[in-house]
MARDO-826394 format. One record per residue (C-alpha): residue in one letter; x, y, z. Coordinates in steps of 0.1 Angstrom, whole numbers, padded with zeros to 4 digits, always signed. Layout:
BEGIN
AXYZ;...
***
This chain:
BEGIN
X+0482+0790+1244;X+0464+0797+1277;X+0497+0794+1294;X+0513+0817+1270;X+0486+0844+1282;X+0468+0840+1251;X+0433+0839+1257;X+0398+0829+1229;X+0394+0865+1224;X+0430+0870+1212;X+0440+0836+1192;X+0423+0813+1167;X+0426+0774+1164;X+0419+0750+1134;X+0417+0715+1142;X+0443+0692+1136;X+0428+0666+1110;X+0442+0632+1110;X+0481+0632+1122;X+0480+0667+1099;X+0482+0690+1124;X+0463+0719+1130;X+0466+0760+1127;X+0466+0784+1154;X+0470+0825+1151;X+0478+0845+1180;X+0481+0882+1187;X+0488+0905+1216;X+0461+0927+1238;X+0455+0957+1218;X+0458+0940+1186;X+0430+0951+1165;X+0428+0914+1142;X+0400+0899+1124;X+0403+0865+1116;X+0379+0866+1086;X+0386+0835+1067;X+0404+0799+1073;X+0402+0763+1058;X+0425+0730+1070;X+0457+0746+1052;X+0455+0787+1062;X+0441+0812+1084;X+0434+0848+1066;X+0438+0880+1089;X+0431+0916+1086;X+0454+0937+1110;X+0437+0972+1115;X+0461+0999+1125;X+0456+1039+1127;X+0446+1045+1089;X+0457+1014+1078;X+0454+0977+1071;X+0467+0950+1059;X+0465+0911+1055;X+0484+0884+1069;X+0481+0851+1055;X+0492+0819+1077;X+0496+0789+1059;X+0506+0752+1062;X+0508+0737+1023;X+0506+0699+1019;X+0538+0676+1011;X+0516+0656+0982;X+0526+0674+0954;X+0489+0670+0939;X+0472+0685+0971;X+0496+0711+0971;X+0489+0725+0940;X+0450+0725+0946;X+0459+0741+0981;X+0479+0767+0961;X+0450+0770+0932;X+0428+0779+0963;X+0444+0805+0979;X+0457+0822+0947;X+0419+0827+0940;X+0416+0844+0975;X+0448+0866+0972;X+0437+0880+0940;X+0409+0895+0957;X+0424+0912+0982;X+0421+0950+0979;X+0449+0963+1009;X+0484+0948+1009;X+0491+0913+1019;X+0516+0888+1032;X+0515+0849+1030;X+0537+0832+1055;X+0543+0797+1066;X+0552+0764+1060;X+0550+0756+1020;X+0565+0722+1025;X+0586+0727+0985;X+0616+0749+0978;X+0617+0773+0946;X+0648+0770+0936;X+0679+0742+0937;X+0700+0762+0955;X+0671+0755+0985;X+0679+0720+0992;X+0710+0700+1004;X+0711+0668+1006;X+0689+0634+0999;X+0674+0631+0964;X+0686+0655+0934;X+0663+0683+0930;X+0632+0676+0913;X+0621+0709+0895;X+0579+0696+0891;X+0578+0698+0926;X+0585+0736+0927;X+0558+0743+0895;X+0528+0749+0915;X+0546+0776+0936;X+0563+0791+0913;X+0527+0797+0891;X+0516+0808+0926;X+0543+0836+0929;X+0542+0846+0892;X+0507+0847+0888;X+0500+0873+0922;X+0530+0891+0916;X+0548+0878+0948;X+0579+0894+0962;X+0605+0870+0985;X+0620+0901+1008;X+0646+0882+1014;X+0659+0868+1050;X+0687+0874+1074;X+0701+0841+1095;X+0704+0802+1079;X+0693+0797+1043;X+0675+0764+1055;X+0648+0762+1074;X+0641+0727+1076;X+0666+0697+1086;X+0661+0657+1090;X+0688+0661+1117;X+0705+0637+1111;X+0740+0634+1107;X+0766+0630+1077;X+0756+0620+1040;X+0716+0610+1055;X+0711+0648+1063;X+0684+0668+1042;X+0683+0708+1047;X+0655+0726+1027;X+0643+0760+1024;X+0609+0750+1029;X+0594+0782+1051;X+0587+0819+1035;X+0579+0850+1036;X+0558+0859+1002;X+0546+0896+0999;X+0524+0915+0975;X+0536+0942+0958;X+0516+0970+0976;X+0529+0957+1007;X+0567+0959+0997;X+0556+0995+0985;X+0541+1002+1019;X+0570+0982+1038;X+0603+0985+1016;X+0626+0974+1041;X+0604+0939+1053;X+0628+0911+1056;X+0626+0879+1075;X+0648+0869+1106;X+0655+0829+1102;X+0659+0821+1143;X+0677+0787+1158;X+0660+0753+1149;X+0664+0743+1183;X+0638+0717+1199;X+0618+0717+1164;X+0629+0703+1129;X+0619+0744+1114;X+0632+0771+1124;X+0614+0803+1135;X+0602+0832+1114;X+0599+0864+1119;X+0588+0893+1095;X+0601+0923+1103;X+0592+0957+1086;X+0620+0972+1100;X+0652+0951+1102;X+0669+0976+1109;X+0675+1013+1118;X+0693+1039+1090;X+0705+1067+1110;X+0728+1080+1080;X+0719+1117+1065;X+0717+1109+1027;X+0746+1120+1007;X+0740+1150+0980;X+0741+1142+0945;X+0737+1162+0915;X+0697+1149+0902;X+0691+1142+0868;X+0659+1158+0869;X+0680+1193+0874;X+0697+1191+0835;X+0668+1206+0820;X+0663+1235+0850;X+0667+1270+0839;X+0677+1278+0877;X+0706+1255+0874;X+0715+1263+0843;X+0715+1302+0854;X+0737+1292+0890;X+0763+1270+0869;X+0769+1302+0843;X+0765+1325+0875;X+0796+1304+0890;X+0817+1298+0854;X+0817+1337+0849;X+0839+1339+0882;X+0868+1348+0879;X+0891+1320+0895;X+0933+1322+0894;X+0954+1284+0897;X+0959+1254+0875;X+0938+1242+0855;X+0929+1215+0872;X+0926+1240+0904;X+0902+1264+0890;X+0880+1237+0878;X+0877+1220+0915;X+0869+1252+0931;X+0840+1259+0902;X+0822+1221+0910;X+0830+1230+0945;X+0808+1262+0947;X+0783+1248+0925;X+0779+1221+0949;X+0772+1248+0975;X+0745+1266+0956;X+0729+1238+0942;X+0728+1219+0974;X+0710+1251+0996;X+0683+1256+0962;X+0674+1219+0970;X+0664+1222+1004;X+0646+1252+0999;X+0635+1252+0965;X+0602+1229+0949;X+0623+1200+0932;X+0607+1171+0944;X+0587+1161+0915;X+0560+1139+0936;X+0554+1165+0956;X+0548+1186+0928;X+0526+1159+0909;X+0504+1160+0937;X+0504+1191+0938;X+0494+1198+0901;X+0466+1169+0908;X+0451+1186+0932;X+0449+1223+0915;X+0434+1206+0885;X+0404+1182+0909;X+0398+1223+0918;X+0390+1238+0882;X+0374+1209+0871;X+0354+1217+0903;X+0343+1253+0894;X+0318+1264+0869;X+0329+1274+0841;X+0357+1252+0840;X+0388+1270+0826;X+0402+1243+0798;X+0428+1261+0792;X+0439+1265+0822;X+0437+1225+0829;X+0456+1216+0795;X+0490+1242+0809;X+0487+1220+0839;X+0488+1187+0825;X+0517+1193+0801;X+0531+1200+0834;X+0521+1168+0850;X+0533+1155+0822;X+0569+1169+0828;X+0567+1163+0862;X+0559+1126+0856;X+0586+1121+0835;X+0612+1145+0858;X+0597+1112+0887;X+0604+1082+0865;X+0637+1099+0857;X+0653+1102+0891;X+0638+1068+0902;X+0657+1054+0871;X+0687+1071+0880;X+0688+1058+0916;X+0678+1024+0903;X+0713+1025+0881;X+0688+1003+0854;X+0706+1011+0822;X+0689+0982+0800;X+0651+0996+0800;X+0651+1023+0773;X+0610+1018+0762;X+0580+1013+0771;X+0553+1025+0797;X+0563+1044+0830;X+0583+1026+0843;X+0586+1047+0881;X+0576+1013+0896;X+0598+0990+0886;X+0632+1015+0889;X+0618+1020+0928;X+0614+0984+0933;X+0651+0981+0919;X+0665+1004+0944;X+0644+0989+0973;X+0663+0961+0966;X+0695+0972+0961;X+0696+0992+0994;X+0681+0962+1010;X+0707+0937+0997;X+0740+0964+1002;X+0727+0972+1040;X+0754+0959+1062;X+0733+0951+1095;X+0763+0941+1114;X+0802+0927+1119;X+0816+0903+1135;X+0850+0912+1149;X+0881+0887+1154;X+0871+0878+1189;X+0833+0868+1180;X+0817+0903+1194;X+0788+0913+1170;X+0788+0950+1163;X+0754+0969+1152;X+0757+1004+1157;X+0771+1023+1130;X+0800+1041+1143;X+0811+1008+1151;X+0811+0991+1117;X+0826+1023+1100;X+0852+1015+1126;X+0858+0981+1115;X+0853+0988+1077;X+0878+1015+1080;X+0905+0996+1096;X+0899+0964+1076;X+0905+0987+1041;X+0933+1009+1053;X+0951+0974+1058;X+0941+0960+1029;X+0956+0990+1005;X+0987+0994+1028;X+1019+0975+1015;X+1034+0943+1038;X+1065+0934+1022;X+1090+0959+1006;X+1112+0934+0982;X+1143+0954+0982;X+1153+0944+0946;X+1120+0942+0925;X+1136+0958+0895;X+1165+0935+0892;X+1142+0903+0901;X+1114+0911+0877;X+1140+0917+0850;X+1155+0885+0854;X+1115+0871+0843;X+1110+0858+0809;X+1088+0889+0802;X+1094+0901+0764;X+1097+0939+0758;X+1069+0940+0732;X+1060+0980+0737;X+1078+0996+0707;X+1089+1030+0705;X+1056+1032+0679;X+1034+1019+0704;X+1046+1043+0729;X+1044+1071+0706;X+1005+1062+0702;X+1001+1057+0740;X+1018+1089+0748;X+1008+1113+0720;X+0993+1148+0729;X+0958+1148+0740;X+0935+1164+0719;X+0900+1185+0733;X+0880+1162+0706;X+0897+1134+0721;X+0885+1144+0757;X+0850+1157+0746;X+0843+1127+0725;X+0853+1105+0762;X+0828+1126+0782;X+0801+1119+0763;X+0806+1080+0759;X+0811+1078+0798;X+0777+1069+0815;X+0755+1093+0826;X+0739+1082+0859;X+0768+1061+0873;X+0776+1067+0907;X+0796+1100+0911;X+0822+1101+0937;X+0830+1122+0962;X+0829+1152+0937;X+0790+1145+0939;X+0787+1152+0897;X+0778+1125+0878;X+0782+1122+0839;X+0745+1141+0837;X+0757+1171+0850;X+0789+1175+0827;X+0768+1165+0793;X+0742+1189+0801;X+0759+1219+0805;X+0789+1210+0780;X+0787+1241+0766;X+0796+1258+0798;X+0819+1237+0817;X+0832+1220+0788;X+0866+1243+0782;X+0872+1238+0822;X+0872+1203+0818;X+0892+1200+0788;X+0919+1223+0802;X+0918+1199+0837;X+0925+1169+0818;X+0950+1181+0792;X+0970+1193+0820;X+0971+1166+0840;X+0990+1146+0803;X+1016+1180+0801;X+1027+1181+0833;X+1020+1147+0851;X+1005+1157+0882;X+0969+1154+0893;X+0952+1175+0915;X+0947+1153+0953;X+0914+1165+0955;X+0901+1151+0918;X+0918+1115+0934;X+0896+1113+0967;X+0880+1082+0964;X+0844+1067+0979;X+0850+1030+0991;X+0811+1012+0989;X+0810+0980+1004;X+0789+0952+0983;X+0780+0917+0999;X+0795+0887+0979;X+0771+0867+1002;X+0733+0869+1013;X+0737+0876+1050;X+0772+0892+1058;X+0787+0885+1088;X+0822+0899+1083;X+0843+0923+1061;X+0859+0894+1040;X+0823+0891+1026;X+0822+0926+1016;X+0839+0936+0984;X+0852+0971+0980;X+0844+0987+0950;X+0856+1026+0942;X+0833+1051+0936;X+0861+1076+0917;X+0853+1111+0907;X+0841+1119+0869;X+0873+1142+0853;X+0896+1114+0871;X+0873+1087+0854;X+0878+1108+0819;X+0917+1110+0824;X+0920+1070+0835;X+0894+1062+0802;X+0916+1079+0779;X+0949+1063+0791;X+0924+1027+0792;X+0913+1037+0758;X+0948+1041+0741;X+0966+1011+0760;X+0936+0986+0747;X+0945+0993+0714;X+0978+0973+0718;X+0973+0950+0745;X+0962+0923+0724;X+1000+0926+0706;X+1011+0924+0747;X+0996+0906+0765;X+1002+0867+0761;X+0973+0845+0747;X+0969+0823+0780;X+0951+0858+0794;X+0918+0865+0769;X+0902+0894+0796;X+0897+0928+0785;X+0917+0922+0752;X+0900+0931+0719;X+0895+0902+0696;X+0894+0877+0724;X+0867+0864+0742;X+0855+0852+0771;X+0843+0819+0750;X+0873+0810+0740;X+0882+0803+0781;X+0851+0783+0785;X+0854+0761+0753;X+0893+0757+0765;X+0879+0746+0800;X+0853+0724+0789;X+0881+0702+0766;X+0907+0695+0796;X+0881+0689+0823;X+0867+0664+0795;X+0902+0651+0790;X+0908+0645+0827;X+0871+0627+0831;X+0880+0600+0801;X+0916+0597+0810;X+0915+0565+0828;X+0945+0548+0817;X+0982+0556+0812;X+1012+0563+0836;X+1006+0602+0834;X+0975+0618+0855;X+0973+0654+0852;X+0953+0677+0878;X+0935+0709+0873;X+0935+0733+0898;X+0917+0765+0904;X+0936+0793+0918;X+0915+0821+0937;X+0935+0851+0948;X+0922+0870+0974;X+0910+0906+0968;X+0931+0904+0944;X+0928+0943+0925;X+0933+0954+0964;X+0964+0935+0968;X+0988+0946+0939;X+1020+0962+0947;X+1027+0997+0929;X+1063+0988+0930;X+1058+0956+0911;X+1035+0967+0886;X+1059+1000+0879;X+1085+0973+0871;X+1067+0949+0849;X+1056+0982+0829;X+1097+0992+0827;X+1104+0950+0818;X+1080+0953+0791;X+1091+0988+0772;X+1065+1010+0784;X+1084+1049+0784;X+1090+1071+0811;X+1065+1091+0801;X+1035+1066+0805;X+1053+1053+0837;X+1046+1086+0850;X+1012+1089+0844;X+1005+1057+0862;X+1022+1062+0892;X+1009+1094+0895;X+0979+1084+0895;X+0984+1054+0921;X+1002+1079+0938;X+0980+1110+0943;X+0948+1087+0953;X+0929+1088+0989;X+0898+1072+1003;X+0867+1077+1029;X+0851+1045+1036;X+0810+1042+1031;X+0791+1025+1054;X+0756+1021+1048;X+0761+1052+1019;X+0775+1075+1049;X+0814+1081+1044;X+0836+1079+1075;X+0876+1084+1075;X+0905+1095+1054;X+0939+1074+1043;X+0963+1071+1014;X+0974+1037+1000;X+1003+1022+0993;X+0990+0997+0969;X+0961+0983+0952;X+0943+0990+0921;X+0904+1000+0924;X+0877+0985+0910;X+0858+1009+0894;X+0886+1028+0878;X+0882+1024+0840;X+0927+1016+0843;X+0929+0991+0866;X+0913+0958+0849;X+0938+0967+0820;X+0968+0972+0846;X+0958+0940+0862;X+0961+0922+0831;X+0999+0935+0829;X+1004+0923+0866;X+0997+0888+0854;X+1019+0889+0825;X+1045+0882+0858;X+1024+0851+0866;X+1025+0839+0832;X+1063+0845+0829;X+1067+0824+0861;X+1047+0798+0846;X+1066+0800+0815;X+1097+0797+0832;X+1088+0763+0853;X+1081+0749+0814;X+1112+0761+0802;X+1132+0742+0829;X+1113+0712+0832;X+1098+0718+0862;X+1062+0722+0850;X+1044+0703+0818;X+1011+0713+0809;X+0988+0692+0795;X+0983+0678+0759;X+0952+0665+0750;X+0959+0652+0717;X+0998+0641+0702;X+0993+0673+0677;X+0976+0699+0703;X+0994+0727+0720;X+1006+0724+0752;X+0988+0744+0784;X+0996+0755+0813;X+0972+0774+0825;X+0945+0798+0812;X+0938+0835+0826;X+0905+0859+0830;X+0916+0889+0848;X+0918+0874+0886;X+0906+0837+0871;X+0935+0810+0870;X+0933+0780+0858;X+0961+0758+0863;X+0968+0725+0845;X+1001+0704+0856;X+1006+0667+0861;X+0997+0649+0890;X+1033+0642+0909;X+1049+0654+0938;X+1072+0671+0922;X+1050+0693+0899;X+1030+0704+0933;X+1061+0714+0949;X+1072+0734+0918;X+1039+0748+0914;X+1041+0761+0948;X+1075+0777+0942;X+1058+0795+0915;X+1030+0803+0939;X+1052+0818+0969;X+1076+0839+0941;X+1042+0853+0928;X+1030+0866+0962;X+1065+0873+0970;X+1064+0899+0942;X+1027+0911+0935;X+1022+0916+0971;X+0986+0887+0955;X+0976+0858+0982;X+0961+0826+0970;X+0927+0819+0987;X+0936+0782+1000;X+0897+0782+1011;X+0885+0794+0978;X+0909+0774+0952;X+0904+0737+0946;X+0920+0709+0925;X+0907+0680+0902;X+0924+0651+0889;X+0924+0626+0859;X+0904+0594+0867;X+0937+0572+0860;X+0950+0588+0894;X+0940+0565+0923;X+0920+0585+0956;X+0949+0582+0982;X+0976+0603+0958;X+0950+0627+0951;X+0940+0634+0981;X+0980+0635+0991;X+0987+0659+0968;X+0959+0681+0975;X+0972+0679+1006;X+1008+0691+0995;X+0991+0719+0976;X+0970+0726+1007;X+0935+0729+0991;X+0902+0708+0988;X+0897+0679+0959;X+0865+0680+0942;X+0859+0655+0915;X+0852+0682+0889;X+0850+0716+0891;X+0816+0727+0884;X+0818+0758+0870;X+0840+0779+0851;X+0835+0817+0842;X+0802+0806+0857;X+0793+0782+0830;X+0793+0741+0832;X+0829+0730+0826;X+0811+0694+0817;X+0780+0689+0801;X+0761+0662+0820;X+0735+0639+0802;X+0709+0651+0817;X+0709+0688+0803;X+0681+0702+0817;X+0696+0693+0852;X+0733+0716+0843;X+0716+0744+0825;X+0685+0744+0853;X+0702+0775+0871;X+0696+0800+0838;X+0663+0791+0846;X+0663+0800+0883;X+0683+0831+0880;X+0655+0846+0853;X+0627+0835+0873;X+0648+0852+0906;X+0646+0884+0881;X+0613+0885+0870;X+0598+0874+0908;X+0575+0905+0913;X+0570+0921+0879;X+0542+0920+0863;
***
C-alpha cells in the first residue's frame, strides 16, 4: 500500500486470520474519512464532505452459509443505526437471485436467505451495474466453469435519494478471479434541456384554465383539424413562459408554506387562523407533489393509501436510470459517448429500419393467389365504416389514460379531460373530419421515437427497442378505428392467432404449448419425430410493408373506405428520434407499424393472417404436417401471439426445406426477417442427436432440448416445482427490493 503512496494516516488494515484474508480501506490526501468501526468481516467509514456525510461499508462475507448469516445478523444490527445515508460494498460470497450464477451445481435458493432478510429488512437498494453480470469465475474452461454474481453494491434508501444516479462499473477480471468495482454517483453526464410537458398539477389552476379560454375565444380560420393544432400550439407557448416564471413548483412552495407557518407559530399571539388557511394549503400543495411525482413515475396500479411521493420518485429514478443509453457501439467497434453522437447513430439506425428494401412489383396479384378467405362482409364494413358520432369520440377521450406519455404535441390525456368543456368541440370536429374526408393533418402524425433497453447494459442499437410516443387526437382517431375493428376480428382472424382477439386468451397458447412440448418429451418410439421450433422475427412491428398489409386488407374484403383510412394514416406519419429524452432529426417512413399506436397490434394480427395462409397452403399440398398428439386430436401447425410463432412440423429433410420456402415467401412479402440468433428448434426424443443437429443445421438455428419458456411461462413442468416456478419468486422480491 506504501508503494501505492498510501500511507497509516490515509489507509486501514485488518489482519488476515487464518488463510481468510484480511481488510484493508484506503483513501486519497484530502480525504476527510473516519474509520470508526471494523471486525474480521467489514470495515465502517464515515466520509465527511462540505455539509455532508455519509457511510461506506466494506465488507468480505463468509462462504459457510451458517457464518454468513451471523456475519449478516451483525451488521444488519449496525446498519439500522446509522443516522446519514449509507452504502455496503464488497465481496458477499452468495448470489440473490438464479439468474446470478452459471454453471456448477443448480442454484440452491437457502443459500441466498440470509441476504435477502439482509436487504429486505434495511430497505436496501441494488443501483444496478454497467459492464459483465458476473463478478466471479473458477476460470476454467468448458462445462467445469462457474461464473457468479457474488460482488455488490447495496445502498440505503437516503443514499439513493441523495445520489439517484449511483451505479456500479463491473471492470476486467484480469490477474484476479473478481472483478473490480466501482461506485459511481455519477455514471454519467445528462447534458439534454428537459422536454415541456403539460403537468398534472396544472388541471385544477385557475391561471390555466383562464389562458386555455383566453386562446379558444380566438378566432382561428382552416380545417378542423387545422384550427385545433394552432390552438394546442399557442397554448403550448403561454403555458410554457407562465412555467418558468410563475410559482408552480409545489416543493418549492411546500417549503415555502413550512417556513411562514415555523414564523406565526413563532410570534405572540399566534394567529390560528391564519396557520389553519396555510395548512389546507400545504395540504394541496402536498397532494399537487405526490401528483406530478406519480405522473412522471407512469405508476397506474397504486390508487390508495398513504403519500406515496416516495415511492413514485424512486420509480422514476429508476426508470431514467435503466432507459439512459450511456453509449453505442458502431459497426467497426468505436464506442461513442457523447450525445450528438448517439443521436447520430439512433437516427440512422431508425430511418433504416422504417425505410422499405424490396418493392415486390406484383403484391396484389401474389397475395391474391394466398388461401386468405374474404370474411369482411358488407355488414361488417358497414359497422367499421359507419359515421362517427361526438359521443363516440367523447366517450374515447375519456377512457384513454391520463398521464401516458404525450407526444410531440406535449398534451397528455390530463389536459384534454380537464378542460373538456372547452376544447372538447375542437377535438370532436378534428377527429370527425379526419373519418369524412380521409386526410390527417402531418402535424397531428409527428411521431416521438424513445429508445427502451431489451438488455441490462446496452451496447448497441439492436438492444434498443423503439417504441412511439404518438400524439393524443391521433391516439383518439387510431382507438376508435382499434375499437370498431376488434369487434370482428375474432370472426377474422384464424384460431391459430389468439392475441388481441376478444374471447381468446393468452392461456389457451400456453396450455396448447405445454401439451406438444409434453408430446415431443414422451415420444420415444415410432418412425415419425416431429420438431418444434420457435420463430423470432426481428423488430418485427418496424418491419411490415404498407404495400403488403394494404393487400391483405383488399384479399380479405375490407372496403375502400377503411383502406383509406389506414393508409392515410401510415402515410401521413413522421418521426424525431429521442435520445436520452432529447429529440434529434426528422424522416418519413415507408413502412412499419408503431408500437404505441392503439392500430397497429390489431393490423399486425391481419399481417399474419399471410403467414398463416402460407402455412395453410404447405398442409394443403403435402408439404407440411403438423402434429397430432392423439389419433382423435386436431392437427397443428403452428400457434400465433402477435410477433410469437410457434412452429410444429416433422422432423425430415423435406419438411425443413419446405418450411423454409414458407419462411423466404413470408419475408419476401411482409418485408418480416426471422431472427436466426433468436429462434431455436426442439425435437421428439425418438429422433437420434446427429439428424437433429443436421436439421437444425438446414434450418440454420440452435437445438435446445426443450424450449424453456413460452409466453414467458414453463412450457414443461419439472418435478421439482419450486425449482420452474422459483423466477415468480425472484421477479417479486426484484420489485419489492427497497420498499418498505
Amino acid at each position: 500500500m506504501r508503494g501505492l503512496g498510501f500511507v497509516n494516516s490515509n489507509c486501514f488494515f485488518v489482519d488476515a486470520v487464518d488463510a481468510a484474508g484480511g481488510l484493508v480501506v484506503a483513501w486519497s490526501p484530502g480525504v476527510d474519512a473516519l474509520v470508526f468501526y471494523h471486525s474480521n468481516f467489514c470495515i465502517c467509514s464515515r466520509i465527511n464532505e462540505l455539509n455532508f456525510s455519509y457511510i461506506v461499508v466494506s465488507v468480505y462475507i463468509s462462504c459457510n452459509v451458517t457464518i454468513r448469516a451471523s456475519q449478516l445478523a451483525q451488521l444488519q444490527e449496525l446498519c439500522a443505526t446509522f443516522p446519514i445515508p449509507y452504502v455496503v460494498i464488497g465481496d458477499f460470497n452468495t448470489t440473490l437471485y438464479e439468474c446470478e450464477k452459471d454453471g456448477g451445481n443448480p442454484w440452491n435458493a437457502s443459500q441466498a436467505i440470509s441476504l435477502r432478510d439482509f436487504v429486505h429488512d434495511l430497505g436496501l437498494h441494488d443501483p444496478g451495474f454497467l459492464g459483465e453480470q458476473f463478478t466471479w469465475t473458477n476460470k476454467r474452461m468448458g462445462a467445469a466453469c462457474i461464473r457468479e454474481r457474488l460482488d455488490r453494491s447495496l445502498c440505503s434508501q437516503s443514499w439513493m435519494d441523495r445520489f439517484p444516479e449511483t451505479l456500479v462499473k463491473h471492470f476486467t477480471d484480469q490477474g484476479s478471479d473478481h472483478r473490480a468495482l466501482l461506485l459511481s454517483d455519477k455514471p454519467y453526464a445528462r447534458n439534454c434541456r428537459p422536454l415541456f410537458r403539460f403537468d398534472a398539477r396544472w388541471a385544477d389552476n385557475p391561471e390555466v384554465r383562464a389562458m386555455v379560454n383566453y386562446v379558444w375565444k380566438e378566432d382561428v380560420q382552416g380545417t378542423p383539424m387545422f384550427r385545433l393544432w394552432e390552438r394546442l400550439k399557442k397554448l403550448r407557448h403561454l403555458l410554457y413562459d407562465w412555467s418558468r416564471a410563475g410559482t408552480t413548483n409545489s416543493l418549492w412552495n411546500i417549503n415555502t408554506l413550512q417556513g411562514e407557518i415555523e414564523r406565526i407559530k413563532a410570534a405572540h399571539p399566534i394567529d390560528w387562523e391564519a396557520i389553519r388557511l396555510l395548512e389546507t394549503e400545504l395540504n394541496r400543495q402536498w397532494e399537487a407533489e405526490e401528483l406530478y411525482w406519480q405522473q412522471k413515475s407512469r405508476v397506474n396500479w397504486l390508487k390508495k393509501g398513504d403519500k406515496n411521493s416516495s415511492y413514485f420518485h424512486t420509480v422514476t429514478r429508476t426508470h431514467r436510470k435503466k432507459n439512459f443509453v450511456e453509449g453505442l457501439r458502431t459497426d467497426d467497434g468505436v464506442w461513442i459517448t457523447d450525445e450528438p453522437g448517439k443521436a447520430g447513430m439512433a437516427i440512422s439506425f431508425c430511418q433504416h429500419l422504417f425505410t422499405t428494401e424490396n418493392q415486390v412489383a406484383n403484391m396484389a396479384e401474389r397475395v391474391a393467389g394466398l388461401p386468405i378467405a374474404q370474411s369482411v362482409t358488407p355488414a361488417m364494413n358497414d359497422t367499421l365504416t359507419a359515421a362517427v358520432l361526438p359521443s363516440e369520440v367523447q366517450k374515447t377521450v375519456f377512457a384513454m389514460g391520463s398521464k401516458q406519455a404525450p407526444g410531440s404535441d406535449d398534451f397528455t390525456g390530463k389536459f384534454f379531460k380537464a378542460f373538456w368543456d372547452v376544447v372538447g368541440s375542437s377535438v370532436i370536429d378534428a377527429v370527425c373530419s379526419f373519418f369524412a374526408t380521409s386526410r390527417m393533418l402531418r402535424s397531428f402524425n409527428h411521431t416521438w421515437l424513445t429508445l427502451i433497453p431489451k438488455v441490462e447494459t446496452v451496447e448497441n442499437m439492436r438492444q434498443l427497442r423503439p417504441i412511439s410516443l404518438c400524439q393524443f387526437v391521433y391516439k383518439v382517431i387510431t382507438k376508435i378505428m382499434a375499437e370498431r375493428l376488434a369487434c370482428i376480428l375474432s370472426q377474422i382472424i384464424s384460431e391459430g392467432q389468439n392475441a388481441f382477439i376478444r374471447e381468446r386468451q393468452i392461456v389457451d397458447n400456453v396450455l396448447l404449448g405445454h401439451e406438444l412440448m409434453h408430446y415431443l418429451k414422451i415420444k420415444t418410439r415410432g418412425k415419425k419425430g416431429y420438431m418444434a421450433l420457435k420463430v423470432d422475427m426481428e423488430k418485427a412491428y418496424n418491419r411490415v410493408e404498407w404495400s403488403f398489409l394494404l393487400a391483405v386488407l383488399d384479399k380479405m374484403g375490407f372496403n375502400s373506405v377503411w383502406q383509406g383510412w389506414i393508409h392515410e394514416c401510415l402515410r401521413s406519419s413522421s418521426f424525431s428520434v429521442l435520445m436520452n429524452g432529447s429529440p434529434s432529426g426528422f424522416f418519413s417512413p415507408s413502412r412499419g407499424l408503431r408500437q404505441g399506436d392503439p392500430l397497429s397490434p390489431l393490423l399486425f394480427l391481419l399481417c399474419t393472417e399471410g403467414f398463416s395462409a402460407l402455412l395453410r397452403k404447405a398442409i394443403t399440398e403435402n408439404k407440411l404436417e403438423g402434429i397430432k398428439v392423439a389419433p382423435r386430436a386436431p392437427r397443428i401447425s403452428h400457434l400465433f401471439f402477435a410477433d410469437d410463432s410457434y412452429l410444429f412440423l416433422r422432423g425430415t429433410l423435406q419438411e425443413c426445406e419446405n418450411l423454409m420456402v414458407v419462411l423466404n415467401e413470408y419475408e419476401e412479402l411482409s418485408g418480416q426477417k426471422v431472427n436466426l440468433a433468436k429462434s431455436a428448434v426442439c425435437f421428439s426424443n425418438n429422433i437420434v442427436r446427429e439428424d437433429q443437429e443436421f436439421l437444425a443445421a438446414i434450418l440454420g438455428v440452435g437445438a435446445v432440448g426443450v424450449h424453456d419458456k413460452y409466453l414467458g411461462l414453463p412450457t414443461l413442468i419439472a418435478r421439482s416445482k419450486t425449482a420452474t416456478f422459483r423466477f415468480l419468486e425472484e421477479k417479486l422480491l426484484e420489485r419489492l427490493q427497497g420498499w418498505k
